[in-house]
MDAnalysis code that builds the backbone (N, CA, C; Angstrom):
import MDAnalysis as mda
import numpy as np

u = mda.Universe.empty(336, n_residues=112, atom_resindex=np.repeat(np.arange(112), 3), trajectory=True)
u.add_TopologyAttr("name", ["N", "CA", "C"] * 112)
u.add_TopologyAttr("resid", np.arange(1, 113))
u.add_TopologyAttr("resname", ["UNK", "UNK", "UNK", "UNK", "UNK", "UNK", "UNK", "UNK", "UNK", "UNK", "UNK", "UNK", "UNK", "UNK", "UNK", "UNK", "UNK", "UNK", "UNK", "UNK", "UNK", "UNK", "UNK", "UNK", "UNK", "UNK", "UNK", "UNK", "UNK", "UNK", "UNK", "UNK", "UNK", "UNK", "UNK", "UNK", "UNK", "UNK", "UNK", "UNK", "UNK", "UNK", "UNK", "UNK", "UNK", "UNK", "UNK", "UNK", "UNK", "UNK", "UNK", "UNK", "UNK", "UNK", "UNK", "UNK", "UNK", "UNK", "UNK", "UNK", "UNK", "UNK", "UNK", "UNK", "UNK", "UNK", "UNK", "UNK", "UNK", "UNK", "UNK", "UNK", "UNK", "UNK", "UNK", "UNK", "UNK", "UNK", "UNK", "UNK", "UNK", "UNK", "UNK", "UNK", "UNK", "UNK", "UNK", "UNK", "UNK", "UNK", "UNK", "UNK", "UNK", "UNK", "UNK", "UNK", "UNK", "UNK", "UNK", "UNK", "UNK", "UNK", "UNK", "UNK", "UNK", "UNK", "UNK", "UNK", "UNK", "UNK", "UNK", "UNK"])
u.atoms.positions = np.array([
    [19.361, 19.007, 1.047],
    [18.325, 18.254, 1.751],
    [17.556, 17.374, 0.763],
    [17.926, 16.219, 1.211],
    [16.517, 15.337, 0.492],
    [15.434, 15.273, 0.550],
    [14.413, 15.269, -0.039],
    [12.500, 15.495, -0.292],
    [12.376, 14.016, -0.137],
    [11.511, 13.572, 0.665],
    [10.617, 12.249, 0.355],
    [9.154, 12.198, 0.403],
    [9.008, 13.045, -1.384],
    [7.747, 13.177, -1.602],
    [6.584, 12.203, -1.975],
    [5.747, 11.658, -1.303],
    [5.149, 10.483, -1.741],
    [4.582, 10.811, -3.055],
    [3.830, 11.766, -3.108],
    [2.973, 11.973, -4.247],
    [4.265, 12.455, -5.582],
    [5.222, 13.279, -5.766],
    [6.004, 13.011, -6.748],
    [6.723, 11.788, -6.911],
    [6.509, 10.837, -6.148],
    [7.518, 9.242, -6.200],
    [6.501, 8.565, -7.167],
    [5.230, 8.582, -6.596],
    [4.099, 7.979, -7.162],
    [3.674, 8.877, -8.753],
    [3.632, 10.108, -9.021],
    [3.842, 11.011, -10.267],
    [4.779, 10.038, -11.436],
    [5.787, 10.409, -10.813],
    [7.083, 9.475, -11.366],
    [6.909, 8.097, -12.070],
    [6.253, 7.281, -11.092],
    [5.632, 5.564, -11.216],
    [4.872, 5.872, -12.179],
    [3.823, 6.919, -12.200],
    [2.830, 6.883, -13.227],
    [3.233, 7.144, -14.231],
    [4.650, 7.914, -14.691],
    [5.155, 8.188, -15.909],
    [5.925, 7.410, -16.980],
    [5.318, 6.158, -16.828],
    [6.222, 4.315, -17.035],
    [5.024, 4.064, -17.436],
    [5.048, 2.960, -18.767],
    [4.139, 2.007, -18.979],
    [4.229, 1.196, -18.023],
    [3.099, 0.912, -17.425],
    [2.852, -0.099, -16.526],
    [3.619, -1.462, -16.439],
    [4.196, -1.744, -17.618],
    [4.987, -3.107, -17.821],
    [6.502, -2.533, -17.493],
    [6.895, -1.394, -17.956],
    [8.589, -1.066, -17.572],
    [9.014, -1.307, -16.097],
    [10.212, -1.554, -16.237],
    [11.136, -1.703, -14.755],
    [11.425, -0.796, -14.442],
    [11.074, -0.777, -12.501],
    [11.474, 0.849, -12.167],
    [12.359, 0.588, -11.026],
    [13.053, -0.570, -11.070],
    [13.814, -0.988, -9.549],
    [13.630, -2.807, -9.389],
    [14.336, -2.979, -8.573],
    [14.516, -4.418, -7.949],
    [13.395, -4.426, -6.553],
    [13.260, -5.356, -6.494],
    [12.840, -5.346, -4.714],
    [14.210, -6.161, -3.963],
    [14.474, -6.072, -2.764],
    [15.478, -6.496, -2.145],
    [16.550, -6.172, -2.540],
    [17.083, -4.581, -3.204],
    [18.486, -4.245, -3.424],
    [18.527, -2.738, -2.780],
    [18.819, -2.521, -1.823],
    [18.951, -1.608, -1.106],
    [19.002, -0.420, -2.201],
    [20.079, -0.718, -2.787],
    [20.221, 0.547, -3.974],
    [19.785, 0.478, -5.485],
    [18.964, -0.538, -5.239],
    [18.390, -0.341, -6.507],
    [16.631, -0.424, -6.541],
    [16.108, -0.135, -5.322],
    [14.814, -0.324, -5.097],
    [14.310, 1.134, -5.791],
    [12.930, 0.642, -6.598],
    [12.336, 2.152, -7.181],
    [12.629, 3.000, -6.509],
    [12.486, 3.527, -4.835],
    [12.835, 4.598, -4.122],
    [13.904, 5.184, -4.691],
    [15.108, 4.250, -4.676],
    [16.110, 4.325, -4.785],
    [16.566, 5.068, -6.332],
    [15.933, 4.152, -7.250],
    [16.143, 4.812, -8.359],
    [15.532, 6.099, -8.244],
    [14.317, 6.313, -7.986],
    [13.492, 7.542, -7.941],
    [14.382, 8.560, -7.755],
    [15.118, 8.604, -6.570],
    [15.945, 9.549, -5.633],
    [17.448, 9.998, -6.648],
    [17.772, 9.113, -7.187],
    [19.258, 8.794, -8.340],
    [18.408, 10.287, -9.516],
    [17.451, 9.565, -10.246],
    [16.612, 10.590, -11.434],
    [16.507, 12.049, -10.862],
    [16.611, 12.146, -9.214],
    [15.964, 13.501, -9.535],
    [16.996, 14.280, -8.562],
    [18.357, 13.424, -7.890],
    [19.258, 13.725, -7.481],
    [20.487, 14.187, -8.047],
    [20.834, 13.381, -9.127],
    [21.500, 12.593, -10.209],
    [22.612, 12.208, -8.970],
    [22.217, 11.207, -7.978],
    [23.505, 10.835, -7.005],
    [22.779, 9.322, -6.577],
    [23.811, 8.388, -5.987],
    [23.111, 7.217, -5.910],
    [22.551, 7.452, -4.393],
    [21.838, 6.354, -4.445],
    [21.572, 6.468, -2.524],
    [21.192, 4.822, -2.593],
    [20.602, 4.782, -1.094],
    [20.394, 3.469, -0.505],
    [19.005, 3.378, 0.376],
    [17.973, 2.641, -0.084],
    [17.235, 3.024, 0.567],
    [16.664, 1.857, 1.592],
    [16.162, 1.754, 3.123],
    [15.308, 0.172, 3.500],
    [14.645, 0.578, 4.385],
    [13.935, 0.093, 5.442],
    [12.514, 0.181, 5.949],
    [13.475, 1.055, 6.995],
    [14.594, 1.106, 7.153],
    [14.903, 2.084, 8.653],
    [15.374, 3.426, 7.887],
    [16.457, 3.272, 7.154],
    [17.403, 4.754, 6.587],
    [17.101, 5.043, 5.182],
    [17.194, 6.161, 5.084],
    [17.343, 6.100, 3.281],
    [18.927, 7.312, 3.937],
    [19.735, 7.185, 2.437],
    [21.443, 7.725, 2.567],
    [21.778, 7.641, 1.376],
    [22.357, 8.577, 1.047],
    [23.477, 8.912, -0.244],
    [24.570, 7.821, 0.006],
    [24.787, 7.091, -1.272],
    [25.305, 5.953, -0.899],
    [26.950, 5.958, -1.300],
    [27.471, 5.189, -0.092],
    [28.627, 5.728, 0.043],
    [29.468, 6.869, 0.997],
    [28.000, 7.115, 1.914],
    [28.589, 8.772, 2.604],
    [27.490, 7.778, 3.576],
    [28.200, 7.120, 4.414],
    [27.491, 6.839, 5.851],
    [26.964, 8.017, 6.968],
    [27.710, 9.803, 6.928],
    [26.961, 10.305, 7.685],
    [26.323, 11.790, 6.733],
    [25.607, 10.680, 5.649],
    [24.453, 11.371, 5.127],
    [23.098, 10.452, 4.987],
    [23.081, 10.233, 6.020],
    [21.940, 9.041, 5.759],
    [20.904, 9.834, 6.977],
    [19.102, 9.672, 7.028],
    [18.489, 9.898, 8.058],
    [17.187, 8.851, 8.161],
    [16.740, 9.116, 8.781],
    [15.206, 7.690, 9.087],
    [14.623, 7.957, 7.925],
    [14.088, 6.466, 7.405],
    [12.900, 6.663, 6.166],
    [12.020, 6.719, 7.154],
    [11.301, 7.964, 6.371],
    [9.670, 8.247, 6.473],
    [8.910, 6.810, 6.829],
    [7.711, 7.278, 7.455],
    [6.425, 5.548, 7.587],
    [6.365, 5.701, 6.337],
    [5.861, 6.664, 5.351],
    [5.499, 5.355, 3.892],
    [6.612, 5.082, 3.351],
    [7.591, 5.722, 3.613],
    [8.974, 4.649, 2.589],
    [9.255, 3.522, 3.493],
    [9.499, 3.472, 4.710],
    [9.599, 2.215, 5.527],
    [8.210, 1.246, 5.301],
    [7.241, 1.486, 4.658],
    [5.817, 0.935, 4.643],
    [6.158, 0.409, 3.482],
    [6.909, 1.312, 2.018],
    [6.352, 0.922, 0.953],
    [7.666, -0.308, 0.990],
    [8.748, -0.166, 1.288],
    [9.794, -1.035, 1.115],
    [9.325, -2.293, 1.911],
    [8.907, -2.103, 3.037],
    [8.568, -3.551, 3.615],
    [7.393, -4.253, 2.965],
    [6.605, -3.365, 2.521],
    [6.025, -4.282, 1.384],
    [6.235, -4.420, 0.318],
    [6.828, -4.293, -0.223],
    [7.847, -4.797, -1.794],
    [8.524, -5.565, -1.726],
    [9.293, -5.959, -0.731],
    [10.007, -6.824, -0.217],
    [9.378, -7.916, 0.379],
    [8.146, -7.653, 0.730],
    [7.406, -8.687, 1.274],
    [6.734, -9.390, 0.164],
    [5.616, -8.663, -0.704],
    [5.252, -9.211, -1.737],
    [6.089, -10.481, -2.585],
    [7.252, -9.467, -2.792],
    [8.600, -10.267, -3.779],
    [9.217, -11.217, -2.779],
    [9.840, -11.079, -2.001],
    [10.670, -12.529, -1.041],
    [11.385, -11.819, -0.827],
    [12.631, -12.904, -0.516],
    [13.498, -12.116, -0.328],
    [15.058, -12.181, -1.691],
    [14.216, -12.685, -2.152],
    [15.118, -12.948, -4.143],
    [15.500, -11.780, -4.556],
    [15.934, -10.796, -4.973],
    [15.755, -9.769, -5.682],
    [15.087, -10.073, -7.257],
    [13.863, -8.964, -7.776],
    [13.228, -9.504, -8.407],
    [13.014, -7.995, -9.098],
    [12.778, -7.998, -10.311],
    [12.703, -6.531, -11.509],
    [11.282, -6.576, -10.877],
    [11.192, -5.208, -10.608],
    [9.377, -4.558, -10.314],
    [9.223, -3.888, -11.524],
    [8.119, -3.623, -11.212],
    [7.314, -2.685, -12.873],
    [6.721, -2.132, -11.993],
    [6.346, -0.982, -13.019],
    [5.763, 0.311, -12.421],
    [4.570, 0.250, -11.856],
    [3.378, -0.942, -12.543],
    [2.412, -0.767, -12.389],
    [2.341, -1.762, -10.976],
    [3.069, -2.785, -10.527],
    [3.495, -3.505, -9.223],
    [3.415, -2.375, -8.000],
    [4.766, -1.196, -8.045],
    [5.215, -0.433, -7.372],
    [4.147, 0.521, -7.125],
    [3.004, 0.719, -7.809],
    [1.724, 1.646, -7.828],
    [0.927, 1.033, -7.255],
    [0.955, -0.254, -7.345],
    [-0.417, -1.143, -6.645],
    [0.203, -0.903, -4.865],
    [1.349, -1.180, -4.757],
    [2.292, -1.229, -3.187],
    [1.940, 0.384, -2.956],
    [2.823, 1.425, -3.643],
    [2.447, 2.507, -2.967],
    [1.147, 3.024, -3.088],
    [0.149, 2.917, -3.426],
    [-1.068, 3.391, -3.546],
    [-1.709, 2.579, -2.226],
    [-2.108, 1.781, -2.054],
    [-2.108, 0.630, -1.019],
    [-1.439, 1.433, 0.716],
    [-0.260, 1.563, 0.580],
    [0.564, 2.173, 1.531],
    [0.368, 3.343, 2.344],
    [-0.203, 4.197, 0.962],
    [-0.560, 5.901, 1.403],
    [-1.557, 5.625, 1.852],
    [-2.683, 4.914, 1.582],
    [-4.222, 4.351, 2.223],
    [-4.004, 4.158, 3.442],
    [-3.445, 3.419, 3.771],
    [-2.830, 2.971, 4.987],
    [-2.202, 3.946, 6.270],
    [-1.483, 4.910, 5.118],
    [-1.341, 5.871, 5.745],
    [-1.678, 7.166, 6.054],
    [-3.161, 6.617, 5.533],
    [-3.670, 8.570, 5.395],
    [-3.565, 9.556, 4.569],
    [-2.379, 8.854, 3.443],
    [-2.254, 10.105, 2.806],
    [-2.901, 10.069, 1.641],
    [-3.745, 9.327, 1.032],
    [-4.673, 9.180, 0.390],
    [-5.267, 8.231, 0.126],
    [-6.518, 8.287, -1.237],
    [-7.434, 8.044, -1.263],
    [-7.939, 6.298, -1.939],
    [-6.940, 6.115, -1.969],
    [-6.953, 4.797, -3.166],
    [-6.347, 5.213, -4.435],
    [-7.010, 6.279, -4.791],
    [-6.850, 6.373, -6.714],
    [-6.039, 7.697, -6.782],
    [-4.713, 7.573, -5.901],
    [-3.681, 8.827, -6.099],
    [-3.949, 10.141, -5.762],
    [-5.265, 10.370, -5.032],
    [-6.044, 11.866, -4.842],
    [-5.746, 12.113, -3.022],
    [-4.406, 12.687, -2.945],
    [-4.509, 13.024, -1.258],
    [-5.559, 13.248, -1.046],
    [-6.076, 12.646, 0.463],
    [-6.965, 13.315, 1.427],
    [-6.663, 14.656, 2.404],
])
């Protein structure tokens, strides 16, 4: 079973100098999620605002969560639709932003 833990995705982000690359925006399989999921899977996957899936295995795929469908549509939105190297500290401003949005916390990484 796959975890789509917001607060260890965001842990993770914080463990990058703010300037390092943690993913593309607009590459299904290479979006931070994506990498995130690879580091702590060691398997690739695919992630976008509807499915996240082990990539390559079409019936291992299930609905992304609202904040992964939240955080991808805004990463993708921010960036275009170019594929473009994110940095960590980008991907923190989006998911921090996102979880607000969604309740699950506070602004400054502290669930509510």
């Amino acid at each position: 079973m796959v975890e789509m833990d917001a607060n260890a995705f965001r842990a993770w982000l914080s463990s990058f100098d703010p300037s390092a690359a943690v993913g593309w925006s607009s590459v299904e399989c290479y979006c931070p999620l994506a990498v995130w999921l690879h580091r702590v899977y060691r398997q690739d996957f695919g992630v976008n605002a509807e499915y996240v899936w082990l990539d390559g295995e079409a019936s291992c795929s299930f609905p992304a969560p609202s904040w992964v469908s939240h955080f991808v549509t805004d990463l993708d939105g921010w960036y275009g639709v170019d594929p473009t190297e994110v940095s960590a500290q980008e991907a923190l401003r989006v998911l921090d932003r996102v979880l607000v949005d969604e309740g699950m916390n506070d602004g400054g990484g502290r669930r509510v």
